[in-house]
C-alpha positions in Angstrom: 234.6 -24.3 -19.8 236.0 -23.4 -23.4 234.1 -26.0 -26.4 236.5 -27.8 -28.3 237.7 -28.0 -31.4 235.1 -27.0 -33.8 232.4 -26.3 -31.4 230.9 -22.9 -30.7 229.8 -21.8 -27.6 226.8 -20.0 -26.5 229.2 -16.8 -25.7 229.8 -16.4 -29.1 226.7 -15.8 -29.8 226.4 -18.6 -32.8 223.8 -20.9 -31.0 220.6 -19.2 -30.0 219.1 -19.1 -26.2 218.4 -22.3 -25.2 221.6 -24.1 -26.9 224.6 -25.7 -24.8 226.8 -25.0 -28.0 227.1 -25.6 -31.6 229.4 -28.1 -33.4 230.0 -28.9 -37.4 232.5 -29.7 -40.0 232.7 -27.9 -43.4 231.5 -30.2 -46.3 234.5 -30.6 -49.0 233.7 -29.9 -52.2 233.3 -33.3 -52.9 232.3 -36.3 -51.3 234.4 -39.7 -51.0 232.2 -41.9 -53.9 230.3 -44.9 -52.9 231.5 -48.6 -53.1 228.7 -51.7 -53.9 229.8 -55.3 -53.2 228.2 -58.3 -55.0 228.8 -61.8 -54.5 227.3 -63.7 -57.9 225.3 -67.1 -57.4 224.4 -69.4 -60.1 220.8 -70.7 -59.9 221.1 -73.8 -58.3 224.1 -72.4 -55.8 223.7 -73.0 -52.2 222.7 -69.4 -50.3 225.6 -67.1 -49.9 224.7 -63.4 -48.1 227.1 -61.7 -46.4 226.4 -58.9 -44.3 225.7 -54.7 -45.2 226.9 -51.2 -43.9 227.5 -47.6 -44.6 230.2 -45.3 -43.6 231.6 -42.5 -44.7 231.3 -42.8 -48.3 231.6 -46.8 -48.6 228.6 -48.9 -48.9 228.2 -52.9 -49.5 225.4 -54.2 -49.9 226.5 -57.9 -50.6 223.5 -60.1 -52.2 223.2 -63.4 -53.5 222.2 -63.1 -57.3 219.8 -66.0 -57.8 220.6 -66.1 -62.1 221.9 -68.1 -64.7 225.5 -69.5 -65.7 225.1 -67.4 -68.9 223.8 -64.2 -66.7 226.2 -60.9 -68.4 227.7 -58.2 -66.3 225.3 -55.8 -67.9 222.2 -58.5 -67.3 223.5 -58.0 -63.9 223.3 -54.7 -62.9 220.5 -53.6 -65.1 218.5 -56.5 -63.4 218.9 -56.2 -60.0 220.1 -52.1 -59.7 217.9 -51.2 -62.3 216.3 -48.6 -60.1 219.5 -47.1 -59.4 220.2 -46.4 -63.7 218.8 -46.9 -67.3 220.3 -50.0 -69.4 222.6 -47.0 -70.7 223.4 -46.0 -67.8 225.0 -49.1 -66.8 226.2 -50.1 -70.2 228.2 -46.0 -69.3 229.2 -46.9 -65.5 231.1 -50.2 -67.3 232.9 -49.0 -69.7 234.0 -45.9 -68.3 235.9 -48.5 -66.0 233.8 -48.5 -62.4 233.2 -52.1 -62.2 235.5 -54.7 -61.3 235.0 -59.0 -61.1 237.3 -60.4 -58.4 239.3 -57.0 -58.2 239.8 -56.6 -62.1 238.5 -53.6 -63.9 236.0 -54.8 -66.6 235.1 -52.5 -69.3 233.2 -55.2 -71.5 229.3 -55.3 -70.8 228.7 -59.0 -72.2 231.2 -60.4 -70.1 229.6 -63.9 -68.4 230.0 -64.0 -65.0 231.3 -67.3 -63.1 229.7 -68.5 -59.8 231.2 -66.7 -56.7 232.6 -63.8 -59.0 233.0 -60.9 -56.5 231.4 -57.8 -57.9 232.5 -53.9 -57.0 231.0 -51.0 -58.4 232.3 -47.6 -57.7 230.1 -44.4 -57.8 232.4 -41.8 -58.6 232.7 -38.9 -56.1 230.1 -36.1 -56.7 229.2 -33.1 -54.8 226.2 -33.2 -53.3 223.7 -30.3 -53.2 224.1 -27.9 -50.6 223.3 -28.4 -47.1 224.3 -26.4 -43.3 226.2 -28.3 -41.4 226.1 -26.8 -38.2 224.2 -28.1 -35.7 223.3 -26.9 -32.1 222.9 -29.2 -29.1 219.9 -28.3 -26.7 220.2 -31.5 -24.4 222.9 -34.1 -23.2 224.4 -36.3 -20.7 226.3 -39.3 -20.4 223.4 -41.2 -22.3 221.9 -39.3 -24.9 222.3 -35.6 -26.6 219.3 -33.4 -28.3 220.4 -31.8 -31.1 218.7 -28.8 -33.2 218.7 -30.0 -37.0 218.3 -26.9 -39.8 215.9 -27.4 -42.5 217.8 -28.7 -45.3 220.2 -31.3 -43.9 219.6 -34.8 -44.0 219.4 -37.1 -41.0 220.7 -40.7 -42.4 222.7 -41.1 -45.9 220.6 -41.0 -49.3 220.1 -40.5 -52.6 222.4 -37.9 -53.8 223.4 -37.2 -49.9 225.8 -39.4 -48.3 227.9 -37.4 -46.9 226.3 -34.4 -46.0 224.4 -35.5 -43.3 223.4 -35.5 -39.7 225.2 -38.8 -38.5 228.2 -37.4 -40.9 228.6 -34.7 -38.5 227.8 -36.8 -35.2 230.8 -39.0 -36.6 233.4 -36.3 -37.1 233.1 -34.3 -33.7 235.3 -35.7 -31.0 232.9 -36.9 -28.8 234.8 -36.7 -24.9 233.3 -39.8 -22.6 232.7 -38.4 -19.2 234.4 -39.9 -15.9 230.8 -40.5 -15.0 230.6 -42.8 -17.9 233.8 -44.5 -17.6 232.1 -47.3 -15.4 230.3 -48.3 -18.5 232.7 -48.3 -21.3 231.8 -51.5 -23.1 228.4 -49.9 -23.1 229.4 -46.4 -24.7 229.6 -46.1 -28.4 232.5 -44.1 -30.9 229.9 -41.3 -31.7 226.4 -40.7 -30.9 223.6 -41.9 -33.2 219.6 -40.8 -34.1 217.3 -42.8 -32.8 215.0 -41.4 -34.9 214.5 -39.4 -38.4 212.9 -35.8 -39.5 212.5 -35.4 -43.1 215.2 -32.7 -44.9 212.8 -29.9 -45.0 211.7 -30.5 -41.2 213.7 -29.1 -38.6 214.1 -28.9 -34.8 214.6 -31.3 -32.1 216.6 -34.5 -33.1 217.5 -37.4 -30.2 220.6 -39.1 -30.3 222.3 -42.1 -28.4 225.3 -42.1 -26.6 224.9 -45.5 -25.8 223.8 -49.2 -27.2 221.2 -49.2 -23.9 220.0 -46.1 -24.6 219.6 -46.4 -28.3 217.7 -49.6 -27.4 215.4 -47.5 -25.4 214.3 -45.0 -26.8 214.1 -46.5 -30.2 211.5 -48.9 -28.0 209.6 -46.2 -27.0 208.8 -44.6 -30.3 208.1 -47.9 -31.6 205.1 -48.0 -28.3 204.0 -45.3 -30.0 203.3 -46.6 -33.1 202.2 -49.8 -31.6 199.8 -47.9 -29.5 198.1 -46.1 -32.4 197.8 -49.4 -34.1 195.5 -50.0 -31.2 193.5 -47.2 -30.2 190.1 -46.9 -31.6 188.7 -44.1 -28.8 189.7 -41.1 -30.0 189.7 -40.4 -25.8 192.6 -42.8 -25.2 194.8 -40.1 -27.4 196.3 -38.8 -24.2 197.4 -41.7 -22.2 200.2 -41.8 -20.0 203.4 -42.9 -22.7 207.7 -42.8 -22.2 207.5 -40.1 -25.0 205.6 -37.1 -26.4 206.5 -35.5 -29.4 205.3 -32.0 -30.3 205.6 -30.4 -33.8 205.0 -26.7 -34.8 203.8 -25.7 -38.1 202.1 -23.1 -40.5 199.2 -24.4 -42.5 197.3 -23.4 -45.4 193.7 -22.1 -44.7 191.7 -21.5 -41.7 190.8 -24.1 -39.4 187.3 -24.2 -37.6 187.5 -26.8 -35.0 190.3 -25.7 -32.3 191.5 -29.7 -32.1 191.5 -32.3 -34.8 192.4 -35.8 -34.2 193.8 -37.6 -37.5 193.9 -41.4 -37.5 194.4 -41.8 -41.3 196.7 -45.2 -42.6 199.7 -44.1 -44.1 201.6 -46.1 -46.9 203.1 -46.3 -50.1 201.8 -45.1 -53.6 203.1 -45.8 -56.7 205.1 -42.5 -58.0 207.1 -41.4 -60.8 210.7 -41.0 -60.0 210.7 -42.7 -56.5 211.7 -46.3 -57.2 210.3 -47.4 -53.6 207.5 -45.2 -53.4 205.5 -42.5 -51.6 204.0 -42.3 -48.6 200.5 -41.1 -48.6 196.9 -41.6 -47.2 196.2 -44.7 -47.8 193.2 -47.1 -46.5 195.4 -50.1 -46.6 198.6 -48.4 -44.9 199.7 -48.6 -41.4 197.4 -46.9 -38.6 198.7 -43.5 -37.6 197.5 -40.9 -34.9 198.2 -36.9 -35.0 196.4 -34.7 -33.0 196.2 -31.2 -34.4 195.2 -28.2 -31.8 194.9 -24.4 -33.0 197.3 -21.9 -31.8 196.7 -19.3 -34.1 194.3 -18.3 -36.8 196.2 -15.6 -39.1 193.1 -14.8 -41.5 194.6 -12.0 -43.2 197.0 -14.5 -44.5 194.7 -17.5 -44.9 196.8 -19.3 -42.6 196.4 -21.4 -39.3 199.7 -21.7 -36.8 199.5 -25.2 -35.0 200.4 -27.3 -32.6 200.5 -31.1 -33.7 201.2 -33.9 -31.1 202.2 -37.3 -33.1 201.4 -40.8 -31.4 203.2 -43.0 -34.6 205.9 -41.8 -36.2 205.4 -42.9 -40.1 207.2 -41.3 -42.7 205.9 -37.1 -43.5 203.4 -38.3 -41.5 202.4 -34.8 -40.2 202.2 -33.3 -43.7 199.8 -36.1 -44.9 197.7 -35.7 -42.1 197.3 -32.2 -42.4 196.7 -32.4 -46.4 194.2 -35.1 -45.5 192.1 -32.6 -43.9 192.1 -29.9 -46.5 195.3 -28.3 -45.2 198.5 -28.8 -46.7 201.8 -26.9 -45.3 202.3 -23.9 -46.7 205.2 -24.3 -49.1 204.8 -28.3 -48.8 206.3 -28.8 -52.7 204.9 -32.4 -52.4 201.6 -32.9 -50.2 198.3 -31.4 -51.4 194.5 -31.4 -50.4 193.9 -35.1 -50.1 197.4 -36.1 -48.6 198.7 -37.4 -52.1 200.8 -35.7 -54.0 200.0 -32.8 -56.3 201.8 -33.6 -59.3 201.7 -37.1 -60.6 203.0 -37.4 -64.2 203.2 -40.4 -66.1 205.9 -42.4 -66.8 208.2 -40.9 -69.7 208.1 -43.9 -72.6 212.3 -41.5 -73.0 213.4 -43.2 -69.5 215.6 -45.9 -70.7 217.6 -43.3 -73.4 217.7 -40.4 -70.7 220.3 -40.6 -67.9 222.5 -38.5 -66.0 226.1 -37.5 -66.3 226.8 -40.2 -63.7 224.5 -42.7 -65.5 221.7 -42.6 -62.8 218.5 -41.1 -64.0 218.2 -37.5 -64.1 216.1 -35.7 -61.1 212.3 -35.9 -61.3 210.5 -32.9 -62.9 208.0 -33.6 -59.9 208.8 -32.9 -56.3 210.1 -35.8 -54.4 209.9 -36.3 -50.8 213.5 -34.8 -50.0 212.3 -31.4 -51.4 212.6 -28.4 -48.6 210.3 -25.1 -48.3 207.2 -26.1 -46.3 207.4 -25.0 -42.5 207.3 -27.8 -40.1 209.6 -27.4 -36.8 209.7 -30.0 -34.3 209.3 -27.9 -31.2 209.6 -29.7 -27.8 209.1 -33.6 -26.4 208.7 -34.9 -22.8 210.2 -38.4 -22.1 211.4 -41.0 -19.7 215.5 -41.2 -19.5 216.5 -44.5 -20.3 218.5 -45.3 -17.8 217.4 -43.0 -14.4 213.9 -43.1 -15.7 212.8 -39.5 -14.5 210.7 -37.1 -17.1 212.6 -34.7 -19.0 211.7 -32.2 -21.2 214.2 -30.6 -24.1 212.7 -27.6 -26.2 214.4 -26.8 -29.7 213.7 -22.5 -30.3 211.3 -21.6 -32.6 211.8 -20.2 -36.0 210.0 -16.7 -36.3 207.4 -17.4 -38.9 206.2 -20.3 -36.7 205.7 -18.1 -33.3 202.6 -16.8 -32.0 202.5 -13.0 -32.1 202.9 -13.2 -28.2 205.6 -15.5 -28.7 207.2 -12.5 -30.8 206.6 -10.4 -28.7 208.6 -11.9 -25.9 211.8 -12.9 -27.7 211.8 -9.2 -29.4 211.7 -7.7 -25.9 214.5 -10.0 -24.4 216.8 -9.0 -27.5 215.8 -5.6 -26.5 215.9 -6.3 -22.6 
């Protein structure tokens, strides 16, 4: 059966073994901007919150401003986005006309706003750094579809990427509803949707919904796991009987003795330069995580360990802070070292509030951030129970090269020769 429209099929030799077919869309040059919607409130004003959503390059977030009468446009938005720009940033974004107060432009910064005003500021389009866009499905039926993410492409909008992203892509393909899934319309959704996230630099095996059951599913049964690891305490319990298991592949720095490692470290957030919410990191008063690290391959000439790591929570990076924690790091993490904080913390510039970018945000972070690519972490293969005929099933993603075993080498080199 010939793919559709933008979709590669195995024949052609774009996916590799293993894939049903590959699908993407070309990024344009440029993406479509970004609209945020404010509704002002006068202290003292009932509560008025309407609600928020993202799609394709538009995104309200609609608040209730809890200020005075005399509050300023400018007192505004460096107030309550002042994480998003510098006071000159703002003072920039209004006068070069990207603000408007109940659908008039407003170039003046003092301006006093009025109780109710409606507030729209528009982020110019920009073109976000680069990113693939093709991606390879290893998995799917009338419920769900298992896709192959590349290292350097986004799952959900953020930061400077919003449109070159995962659910971008699941929201362009023309998604065909099988006659097997008819039955169920009202059930089925326009495009398939992640269920859950791996970080930019991560790649691999990345679920998706097909519909609202199954979304509500399987976004319940990584949120067992989590729930699970809250409450474990026996190292022994680690390999119960769960509706998902999660394997990740991955080259670490130095040479492990034991040949397992269980790491129940708390991960939460840290105080960093740069990321207005945040880090995640070890951290005693974080939320209870479980990873459970087994030896596939000591490489000693390179001072290097291949392994295996089977994840019970799901917190954010929490694989490359568990394996800093122990003493060792990714190799190539930018972000995570010995310890699992991060390597570089600088302090605060005393230049922030004078130094902003050409789009009146704050310019990039000398420092890594969390979004920064090069370590080698490849979510390899999971087993789990379908959500709606409840039988096991497991879906492998292929293996980059630098994370297979030499036998593993071995084998794919002889059926490329074979």
């Amino acid at each position: 059966m010939a793919a559709a429209a933008g979709e590669t099929p195995v024949g052609d030799g774009a996916p590799p073994p293993g894939a049903l077919y590959s699908f993407g869309t070309l990024w344009p040059e440029l993406n479509q901007g970004l609209t945020y919607t404010d509704t002002f409130r006068c202290a003292g004003s009932p509560p008025y919150l309407l609600p928020s959503g993202l799609l394709f390059g538009t995104c309200s977030d609609y608040l209730q401003a809890d200020a005075d009468a005399a509050t300023t446009l400018i007192e505004f938005y460096s107030t309550k986005y002042k994480s998003s720009a510098p006071l000159p940033g703002w003072i920039k974004r209004i006068r070069n006309g990207q603000i408007t107060v109940d659908g008039e432009v407003v170039t003046d910064p003092d301006m006093t706003l009025g109780d109710g005003s409606k507030l729209v500021y528009h982020r110019f389009p920009w073109q976000e750094p680069f990113a693939p866009y093709l991606l390879e499905v290893l998995y799917e039926d009338d419920d769900m579809v298992a896709l192959n993410k590349p290292s350097g492409l986004q799952v959900l909008p953020k930061g400077l990427f919003q449109q070159r992203t995962v659910l971008a892509q699941l929201q362009l393909k023309d998604w065909k509803m099988a006659s097997s899934c008819r039955s169920k319309r009202k059930d089925v959704q326009s495009h398939p949707v992640p269920v859950h996230r791996l970080g930019r630099g991560t790649s691999g095996l990345l679920l998706c919904a097909k519909t609202k059951i199954a979304k509500v599913r399987l976004a319940s049964y990584f949120a067992e796991g989590a729930i699970n690891a809250a409450k474990k305490r026996d190292k022994s319990e680690f390999s119960e009987e769960r509706k998902i298991s999660k394997f990740y592949r991955a080259l670490v720095t130095g040479i492990l003795d034991d040949d397992e490692v269980v790491v129940m470290q708390p991960i939460g957030l840290v105080h960093y330069p740069g990321v207005a919410e945040g880090l995640y990191a070890a951290c005693s008063s974080g939320k209870p995580a479980m990873s459970k690290v087994c030896i596939l391959e000591r490489l000693a000439h390179q001072n290097h360990t291949l392994v295996q790591v089977e994840i019970h929570s799901g917190r954010p990076h929490q694989i490359r802070i568990h394996l800093a924690y122990i003493g060792h790091p990714l190799v190539d993490d930018p972000l995570y070292g010995i310890g699992g904080h991060p390597k570089f913390v600088e302090p605060e510039s005393t230049g922030t509030n004078s130094s902003f970018a050409s789009d009146g945000g704050y310019e990039r972070p000398l420092q890594p951030v969390p979004g920064d690519c090069g370590y080698h972490l490849h979510a390899h293969w999971l087993v789990l129970c379908h959500p709606t005929t409840n039988k096991m099933v497991k879906i492998t993603a292929p293996l980059p090269q630098i994370l297979q075993t030499r036998e593993e080498r071995r084998a794919t080199a002889e059926q490329v020769g074979g």
